[in-house]
C-alpha positions as a printed Julia matrix, in Angstrom:
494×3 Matrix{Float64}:
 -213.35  31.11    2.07
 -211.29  28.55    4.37
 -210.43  29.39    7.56
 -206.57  29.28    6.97
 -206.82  31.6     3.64
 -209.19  34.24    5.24
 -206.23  34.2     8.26
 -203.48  34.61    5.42
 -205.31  37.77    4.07
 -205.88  38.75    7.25
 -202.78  38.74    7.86
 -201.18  40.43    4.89
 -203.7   43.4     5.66
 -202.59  44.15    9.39
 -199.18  44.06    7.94
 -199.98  46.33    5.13
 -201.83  48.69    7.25
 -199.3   48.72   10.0
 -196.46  49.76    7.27
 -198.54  52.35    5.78
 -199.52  53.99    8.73
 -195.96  54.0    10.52
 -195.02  55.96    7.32
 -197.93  58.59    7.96
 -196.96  58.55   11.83
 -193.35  59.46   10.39
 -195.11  62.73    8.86
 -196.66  63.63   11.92
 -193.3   64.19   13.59
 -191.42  65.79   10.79
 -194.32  68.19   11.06
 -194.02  68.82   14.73
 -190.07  69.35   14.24
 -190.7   71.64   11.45
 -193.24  73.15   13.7
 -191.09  73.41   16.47
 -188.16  74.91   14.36
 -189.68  77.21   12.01
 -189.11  80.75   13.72
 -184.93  79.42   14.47
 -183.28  79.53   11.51
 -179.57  78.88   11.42
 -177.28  81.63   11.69
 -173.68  81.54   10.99
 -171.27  81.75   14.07
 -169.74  84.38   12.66
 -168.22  86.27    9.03
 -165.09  85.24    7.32
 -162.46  88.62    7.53
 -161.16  87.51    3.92
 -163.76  86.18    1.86
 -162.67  82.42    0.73
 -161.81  80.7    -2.57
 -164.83  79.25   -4.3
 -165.05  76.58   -6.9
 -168.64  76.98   -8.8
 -168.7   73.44  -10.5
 -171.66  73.22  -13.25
 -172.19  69.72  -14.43
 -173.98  69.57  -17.66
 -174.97  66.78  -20.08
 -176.4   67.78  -23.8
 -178.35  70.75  -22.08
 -178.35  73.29  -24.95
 -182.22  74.63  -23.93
 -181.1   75.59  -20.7
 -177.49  76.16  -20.21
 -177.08  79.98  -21.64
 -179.64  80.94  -18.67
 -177.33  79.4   -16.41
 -173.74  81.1   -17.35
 -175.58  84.02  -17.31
 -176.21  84.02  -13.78
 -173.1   83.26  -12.6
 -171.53  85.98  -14.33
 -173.5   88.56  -12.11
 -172.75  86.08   -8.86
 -172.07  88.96   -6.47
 -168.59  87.59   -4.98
 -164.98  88.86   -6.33
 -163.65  87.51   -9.93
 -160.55  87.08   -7.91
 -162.07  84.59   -5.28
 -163.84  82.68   -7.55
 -162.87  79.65  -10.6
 -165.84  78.66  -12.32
 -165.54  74.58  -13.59
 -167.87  73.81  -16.75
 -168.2   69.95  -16.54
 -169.56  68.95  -20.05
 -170.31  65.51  -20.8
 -172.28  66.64  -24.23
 -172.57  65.31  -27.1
 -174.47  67.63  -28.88
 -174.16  71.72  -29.78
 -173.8   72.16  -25.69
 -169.83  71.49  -26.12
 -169.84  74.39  -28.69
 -171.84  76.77  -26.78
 -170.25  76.08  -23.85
 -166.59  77.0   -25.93
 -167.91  80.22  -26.39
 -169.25  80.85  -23.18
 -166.13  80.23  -21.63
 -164.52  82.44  -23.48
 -166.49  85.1   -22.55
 -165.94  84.33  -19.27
 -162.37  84.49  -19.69
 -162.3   88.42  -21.32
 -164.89  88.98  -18.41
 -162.12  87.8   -15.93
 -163.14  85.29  -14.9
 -161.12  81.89  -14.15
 -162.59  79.24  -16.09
 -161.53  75.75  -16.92
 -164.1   73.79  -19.06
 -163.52  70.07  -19.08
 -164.89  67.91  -21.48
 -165.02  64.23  -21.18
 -165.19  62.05  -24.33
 -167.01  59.09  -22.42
 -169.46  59.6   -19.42
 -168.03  57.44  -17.14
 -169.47  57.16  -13.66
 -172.26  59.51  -15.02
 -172.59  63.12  -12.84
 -170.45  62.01   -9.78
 -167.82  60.61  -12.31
 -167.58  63.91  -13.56
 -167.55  65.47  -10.02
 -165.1   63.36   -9.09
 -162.38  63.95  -11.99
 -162.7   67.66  -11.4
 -161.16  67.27   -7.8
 -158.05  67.39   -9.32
 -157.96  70.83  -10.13
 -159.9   72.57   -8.06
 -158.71  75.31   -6.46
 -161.56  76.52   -3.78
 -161.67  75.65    0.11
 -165.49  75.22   -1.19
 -167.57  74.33   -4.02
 -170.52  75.12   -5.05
 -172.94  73.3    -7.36
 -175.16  73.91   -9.28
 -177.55  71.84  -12.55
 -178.16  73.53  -15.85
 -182.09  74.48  -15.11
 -181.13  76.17  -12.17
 -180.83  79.98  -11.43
 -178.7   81.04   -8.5
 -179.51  84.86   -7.13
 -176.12  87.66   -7.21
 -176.7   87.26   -3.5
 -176.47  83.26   -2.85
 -172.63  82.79   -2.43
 -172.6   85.71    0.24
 -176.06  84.47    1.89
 -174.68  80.51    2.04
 -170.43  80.96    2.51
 -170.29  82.33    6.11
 -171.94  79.43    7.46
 -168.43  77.56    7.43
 -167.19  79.68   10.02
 -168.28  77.31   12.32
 -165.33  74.4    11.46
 -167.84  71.22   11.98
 -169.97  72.2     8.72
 -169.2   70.83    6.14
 -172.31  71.18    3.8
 -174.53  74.3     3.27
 -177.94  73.27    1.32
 -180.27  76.13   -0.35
 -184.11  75.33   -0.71
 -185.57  74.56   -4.66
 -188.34  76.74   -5.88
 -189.98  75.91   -9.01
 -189.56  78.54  -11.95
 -192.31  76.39  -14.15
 -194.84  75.84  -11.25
 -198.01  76.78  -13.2
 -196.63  75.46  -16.69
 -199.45  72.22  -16.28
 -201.38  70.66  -14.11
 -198.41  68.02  -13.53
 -196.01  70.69  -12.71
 -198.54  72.13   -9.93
 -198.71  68.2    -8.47
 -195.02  67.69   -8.46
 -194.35  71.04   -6.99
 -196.45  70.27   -3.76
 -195.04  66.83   -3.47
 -191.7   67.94   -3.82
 -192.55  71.29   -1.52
 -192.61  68.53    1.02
 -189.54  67.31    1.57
 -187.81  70.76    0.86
 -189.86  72.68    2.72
 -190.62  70.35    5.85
 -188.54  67.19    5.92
 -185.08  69.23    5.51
 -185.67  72.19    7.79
 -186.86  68.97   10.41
 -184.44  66.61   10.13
 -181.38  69.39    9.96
 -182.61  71.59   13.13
 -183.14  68.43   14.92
 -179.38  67.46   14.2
 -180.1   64.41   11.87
 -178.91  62.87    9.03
 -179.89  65.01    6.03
 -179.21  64.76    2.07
 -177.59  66.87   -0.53
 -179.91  67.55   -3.22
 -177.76  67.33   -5.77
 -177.24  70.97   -6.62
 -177.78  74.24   -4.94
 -175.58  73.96   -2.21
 -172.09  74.32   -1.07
 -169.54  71.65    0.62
 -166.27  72.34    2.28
 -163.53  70.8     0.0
 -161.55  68.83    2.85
 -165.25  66.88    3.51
 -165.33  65.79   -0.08
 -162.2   64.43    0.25
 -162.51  62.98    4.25
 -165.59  61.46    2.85
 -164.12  59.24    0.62
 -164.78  61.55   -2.6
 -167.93  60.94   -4.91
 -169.03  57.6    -5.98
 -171.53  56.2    -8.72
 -171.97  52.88   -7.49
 -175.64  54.35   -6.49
 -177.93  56.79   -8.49
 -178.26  59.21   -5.75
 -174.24  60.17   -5.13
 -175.66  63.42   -3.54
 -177.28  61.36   -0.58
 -174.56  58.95   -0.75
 -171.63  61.38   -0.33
 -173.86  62.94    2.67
 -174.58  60.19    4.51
 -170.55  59.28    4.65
 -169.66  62.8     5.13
 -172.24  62.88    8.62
 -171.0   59.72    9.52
 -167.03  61.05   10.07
 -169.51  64.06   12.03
 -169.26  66.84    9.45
 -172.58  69.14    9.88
 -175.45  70.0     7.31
 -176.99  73.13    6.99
 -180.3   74.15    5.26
 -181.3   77.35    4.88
 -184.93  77.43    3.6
 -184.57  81.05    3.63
 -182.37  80.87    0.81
 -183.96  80.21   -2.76
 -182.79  78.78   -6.27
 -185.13  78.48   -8.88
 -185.47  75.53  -11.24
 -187.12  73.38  -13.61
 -189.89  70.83  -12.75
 -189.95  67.84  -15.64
 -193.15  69.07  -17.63
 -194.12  65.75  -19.04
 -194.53  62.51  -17.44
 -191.99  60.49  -19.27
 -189.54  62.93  -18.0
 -191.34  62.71  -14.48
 -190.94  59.09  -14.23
 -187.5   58.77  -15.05
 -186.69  61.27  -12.37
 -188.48  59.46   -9.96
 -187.44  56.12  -10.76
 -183.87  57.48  -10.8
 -184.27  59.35   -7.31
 -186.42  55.94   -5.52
 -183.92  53.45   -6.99
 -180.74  55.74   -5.77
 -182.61  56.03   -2.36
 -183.01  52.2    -1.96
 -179.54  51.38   -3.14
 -178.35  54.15   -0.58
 -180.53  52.92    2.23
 -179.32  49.36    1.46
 -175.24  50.4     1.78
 -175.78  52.68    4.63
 -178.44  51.41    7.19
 -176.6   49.33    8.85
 -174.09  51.22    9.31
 -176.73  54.01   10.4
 -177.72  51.27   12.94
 -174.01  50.29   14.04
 -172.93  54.09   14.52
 -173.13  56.04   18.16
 -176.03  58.3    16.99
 -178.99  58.83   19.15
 -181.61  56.7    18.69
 -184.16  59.04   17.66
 -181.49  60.11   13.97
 -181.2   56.2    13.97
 -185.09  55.67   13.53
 -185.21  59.01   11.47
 -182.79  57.78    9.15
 -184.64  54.6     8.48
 -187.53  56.47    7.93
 -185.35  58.84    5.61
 -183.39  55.56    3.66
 -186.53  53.53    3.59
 -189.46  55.95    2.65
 -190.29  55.03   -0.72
 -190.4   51.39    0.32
 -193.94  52.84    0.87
 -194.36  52.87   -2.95
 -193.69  48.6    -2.62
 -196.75  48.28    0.25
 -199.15  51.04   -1.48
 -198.87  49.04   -4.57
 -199.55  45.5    -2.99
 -202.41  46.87   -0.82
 -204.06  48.38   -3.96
 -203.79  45.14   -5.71
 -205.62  42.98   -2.97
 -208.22  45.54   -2.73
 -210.31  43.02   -4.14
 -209.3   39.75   -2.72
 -209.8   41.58    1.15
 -213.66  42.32    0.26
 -213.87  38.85    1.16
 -213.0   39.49    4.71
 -215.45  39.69    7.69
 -216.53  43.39    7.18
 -218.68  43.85   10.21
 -215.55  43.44   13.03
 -215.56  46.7    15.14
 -212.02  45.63   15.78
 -210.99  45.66   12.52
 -212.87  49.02   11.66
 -211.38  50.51   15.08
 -207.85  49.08   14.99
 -206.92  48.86   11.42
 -209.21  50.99    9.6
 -208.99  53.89   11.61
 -205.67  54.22   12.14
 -205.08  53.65    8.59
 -207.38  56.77    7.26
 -205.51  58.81    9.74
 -202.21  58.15    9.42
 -202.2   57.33    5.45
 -204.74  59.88    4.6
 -205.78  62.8     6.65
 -202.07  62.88    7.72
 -200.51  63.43    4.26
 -202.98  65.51    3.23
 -201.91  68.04    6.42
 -198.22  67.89    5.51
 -198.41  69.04    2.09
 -200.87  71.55    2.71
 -198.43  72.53    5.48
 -195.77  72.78    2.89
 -197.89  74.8     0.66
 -199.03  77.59    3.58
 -195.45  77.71    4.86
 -194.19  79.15    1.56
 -196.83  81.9     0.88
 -200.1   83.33    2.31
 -202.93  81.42    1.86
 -201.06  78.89   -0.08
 -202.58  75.68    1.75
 -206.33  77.27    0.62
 -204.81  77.3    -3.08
 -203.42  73.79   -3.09
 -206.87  72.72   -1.02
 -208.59  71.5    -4.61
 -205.58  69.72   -5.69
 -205.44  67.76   -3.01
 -207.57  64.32   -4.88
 -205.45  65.2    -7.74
 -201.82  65.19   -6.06
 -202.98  61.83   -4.2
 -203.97  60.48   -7.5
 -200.52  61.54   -8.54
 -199.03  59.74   -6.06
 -201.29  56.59   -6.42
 -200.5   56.53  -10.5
 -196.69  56.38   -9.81
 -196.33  53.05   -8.04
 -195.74  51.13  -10.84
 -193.06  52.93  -11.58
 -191.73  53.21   -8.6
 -192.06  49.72   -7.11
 -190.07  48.77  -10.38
 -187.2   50.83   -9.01
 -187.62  49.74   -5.68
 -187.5   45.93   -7.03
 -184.34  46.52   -9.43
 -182.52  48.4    -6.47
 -183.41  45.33   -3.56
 -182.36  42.67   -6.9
 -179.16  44.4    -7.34
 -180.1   45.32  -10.74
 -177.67  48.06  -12.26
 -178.5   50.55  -14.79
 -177.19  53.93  -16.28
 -177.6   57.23  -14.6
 -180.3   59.04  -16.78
 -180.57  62.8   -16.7
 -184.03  64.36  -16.66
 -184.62  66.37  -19.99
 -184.69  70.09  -19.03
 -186.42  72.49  -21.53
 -186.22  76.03  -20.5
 -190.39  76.95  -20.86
 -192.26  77.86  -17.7
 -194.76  79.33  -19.97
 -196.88  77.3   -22.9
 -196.68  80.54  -25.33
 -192.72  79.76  -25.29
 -193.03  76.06  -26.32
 -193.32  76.89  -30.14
 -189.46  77.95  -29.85
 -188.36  74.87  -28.3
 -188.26  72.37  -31.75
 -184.89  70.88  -30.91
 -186.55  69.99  -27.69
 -187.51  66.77  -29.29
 -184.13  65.34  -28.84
 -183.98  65.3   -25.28
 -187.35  63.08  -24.87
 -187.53  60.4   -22.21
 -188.48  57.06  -23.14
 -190.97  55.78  -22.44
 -191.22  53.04  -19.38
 -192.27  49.34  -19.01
 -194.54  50.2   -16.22
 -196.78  52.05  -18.46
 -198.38  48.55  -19.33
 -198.78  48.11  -15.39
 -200.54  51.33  -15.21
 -203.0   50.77  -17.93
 -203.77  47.07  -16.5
 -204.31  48.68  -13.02
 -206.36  51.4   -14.63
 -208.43  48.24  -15.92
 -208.57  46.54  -12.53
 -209.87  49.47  -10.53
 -212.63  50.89  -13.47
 -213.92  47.02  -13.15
 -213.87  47.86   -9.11
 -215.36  50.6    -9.65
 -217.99  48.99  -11.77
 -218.45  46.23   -8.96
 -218.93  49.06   -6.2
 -221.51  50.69   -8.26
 -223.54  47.67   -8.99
 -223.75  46.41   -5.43
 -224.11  49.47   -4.32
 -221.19  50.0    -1.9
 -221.45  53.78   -2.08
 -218.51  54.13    0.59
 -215.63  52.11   -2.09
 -216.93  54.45   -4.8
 -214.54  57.84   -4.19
 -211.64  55.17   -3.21
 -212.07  53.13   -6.47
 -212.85  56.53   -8.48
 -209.43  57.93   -7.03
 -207.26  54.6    -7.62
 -208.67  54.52  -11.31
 -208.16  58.19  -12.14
 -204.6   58.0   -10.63
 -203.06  55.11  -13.37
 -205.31  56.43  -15.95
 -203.51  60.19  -15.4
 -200.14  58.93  -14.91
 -200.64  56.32  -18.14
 -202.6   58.43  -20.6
 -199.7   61.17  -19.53
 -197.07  58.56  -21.21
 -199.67  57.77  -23.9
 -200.3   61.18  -24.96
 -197.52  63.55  -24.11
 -194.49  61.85  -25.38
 -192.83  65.47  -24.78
 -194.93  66.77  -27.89
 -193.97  70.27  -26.85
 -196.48  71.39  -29.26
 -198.92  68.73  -27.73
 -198.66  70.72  -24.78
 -198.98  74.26  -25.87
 -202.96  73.34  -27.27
């Protein structure tokens, strides 16, 4: 290989490795904050002598599987009728509208104050609906909450009296997973998303920094909303949108990982992927608005580099892609440096590897005894996971940096957690994902690395074997999972 083309790759591979391991390094301190923090949660300054108006706002869209589950626990919310008006924001077009008519009429002979609001065109999506509802509502807070989820009679009274303190103006409950052991992809996604709500949250909010709404779940103080700037949908993510402005005029977060609200993890990988790409794409468009201004603001420069790590994370779907692609074009460079083994090879395996595999099994033994032991086999199948995904997500990372727009689509929610209910579910159909362009990506990569693997084996490179093993099995799961489980319920239930 020329001298000038072995510098290029070179090049490109210190980069890549650089990138990948800052993002590992990033772990390494949300660990030692969540470390540090653990034992301190937040208490409220004090309790209010009147208990205030709330506004419980339930945004739905053509959720018919899930939605009874849902009005049923906020009838037995454990705060007074009185105190409370209950908003049913129904963008449906389907039997939801009807059953959500009769629901609120029940609510209504229950005593409770209900308005139900039904919108004949989905403009601006979920925070277009959020954002019409303003008008009349009549709480000093509001409360949120999405159709699969399933708030305890206790969470108003465990979350409210945190707004004593003036400055906070958002209260945040931690996700648990109701469907945890429905698949093996519902066991992956809960320990990758057991990360951020377990460790990255409790972190970044005990350290002071800038945190994110997760959509649902939580509580905000009405006059934030509104000093904020209101809800927007010129991103995907209005939740971390919304936060990010409301920290910036120095309103407070609060996360309480004490407090827990069950819900529903997508069960097949169609649905999986379009959550993702929704939630990477909203990130990136977020990170793209607000950075600067993250940069520009009089925050302390540790929540300034935070926050870029916190904006720009999945960028680290864009350099784990490219550095799995020249996998093969950089086993043409000099492999017997010590340099390049001590300064980039190293690092890389600890940071990118041995690192992430400690923070989720941190996640998983902060949550229940012995859970890190449990989640200990998973762990090639969760980075596999992670590795299969890319595609996906590199296309939303691309169509967020292009400017690309598209609509804001809702993960199907089903209501199972266990396969012996799936037979009951036949309307389920309906609420399918489609299926993605980046399936074709996956299956090519799938390709690439089983003829990598077939190179490794038949020059006997023993130590690429596992790597190429893990890189194939990874776009074969996450394809064959689009291939094969196009939300066949029934599919699932064998």
């Amino acid at each position: 290989m020329p001298r000038w083309e072995t510098l290029l790759w070179l090049a490109s591979y210190v980069i890549l490795c650089l990138g990948l391991s800052a993002f590992g390094a990033h772990k390494l301190k949300v660990l030692y904050g969540y470390w540090r923090f653990r034992k301190k949660p937040p208490l409220p300054q004090g309790a209010f002598a009147q208990l205030p108006f709330i506004t419980v706002q339930l945004p739905l869209y053509n959720e018919a599987d899930v939605v009874d589950p849902l009005i049923d626990h906020i009838r037995v919310l454990n705060y007074p009728r009185e105190r409370l008006q209950i908003q049913i924001l129904d963008d449906s077009t389907d039997e939801t509208t009807a059953l959500m008519e009769s629901q609120a009429a029940q609510l209504r002979q229950d005593g409770f104050d209900v308005e139900l609001r039904h919108r004949q065109s989905r403009q601006g999506y979920k925070a277009g609906a959020l954002d019409e509802a303003m008008a009349t509502v009549k709480g000093e807070f509001i409360a949120i909450f999405d159709a699969d989820f399933r708030p305890t009679p206790d969470f108003l009274l465990r979350t409210v009296h945190h707004f004593t303190d003036p400055q906070v103006g958002i209260v945040q409950a931690r996700w648990i997973h109701r469907n945890r052991d429905f698949s093996l992809l519902t066991r992956l996604q809960a320990i990758l998303l057991d990360g951020h709500l377990m460790l990255e949250q409790t972190s970044r909010s005990r350290w002071g920094e800038f945190c994110n709404f997760n959509g649902t779940a939580g509580l905000w103080r009405r006059t934030t909303i509104d000093d904020a700037g209101g809800w927007r949908a010129d991103t995907l993510t209005e939740d971390m949108d919304l936060t990010y402005r409301a920290q910036f005029r120095g309103w407070k977060f609060v996360y309480l990982n004490d407090v827990l609200v069950p819900a529903e993890l997508p069960p097949d990988m169609d649905a999986y992927k379009s959550q993702q790409h929704r939630w990477v794409k909203g990130s990136i468009q977020v990170c793209l608005q607000m950075l600067g201004q993250v940069w520009r603001s009089s925050a302390p420069l540790h929540t300034k580099l935070e926050a870029t790590a916190h904006l720009g994370a999945n960028f680290a779907n864009l350099l784990t892609l490219v550095s799995l692609v020249l996998v093969f074009p950089w086993d043409f460079l000099p492999q017997n440096s010590w340099q390049k083994a001590v300064f980039l090879d190293l690092p890389l395996f600890f940071f990118a590897t041995i690192t992430v595999i400690a923070f989720y099994l941190t996640a998983q033994g902060a949550q229940r005894p012995l859970g890190w032991l449990k989640a200990m086999p998973l762990i090639p199948l969760y980075m596999a996971l992670g590795i299969g995904m890319t595609v996906n997500n590199t296309r939303a990372v691309i169509e967020a940096l292009l400017g690309h727009q598209s609509e804001f689509v809702r993960t199907p929610k089903y209501g199972v957690t266990r396969k012996a209910e799936v037979a009951t579910k036949t309307q389920s159909f309906r609420y399918k994902a489609g299926k993605s362009v980046a399936l074709w990506g996956e299956i090519l990569l799938a390709g690439y690395f089983g003829w990598l693997l077939w190179l490794a084996l038949e020059s006997g490179d023993w130590g690429a074997v596992p790597y190429r093993a893990l890189f194939m099995f990874g776009f074969l799961y996450v394809a064959s999972g689009s291939l094969f489980q196009r939300f066949s319920m029934a599919g699932l239930a064998r």
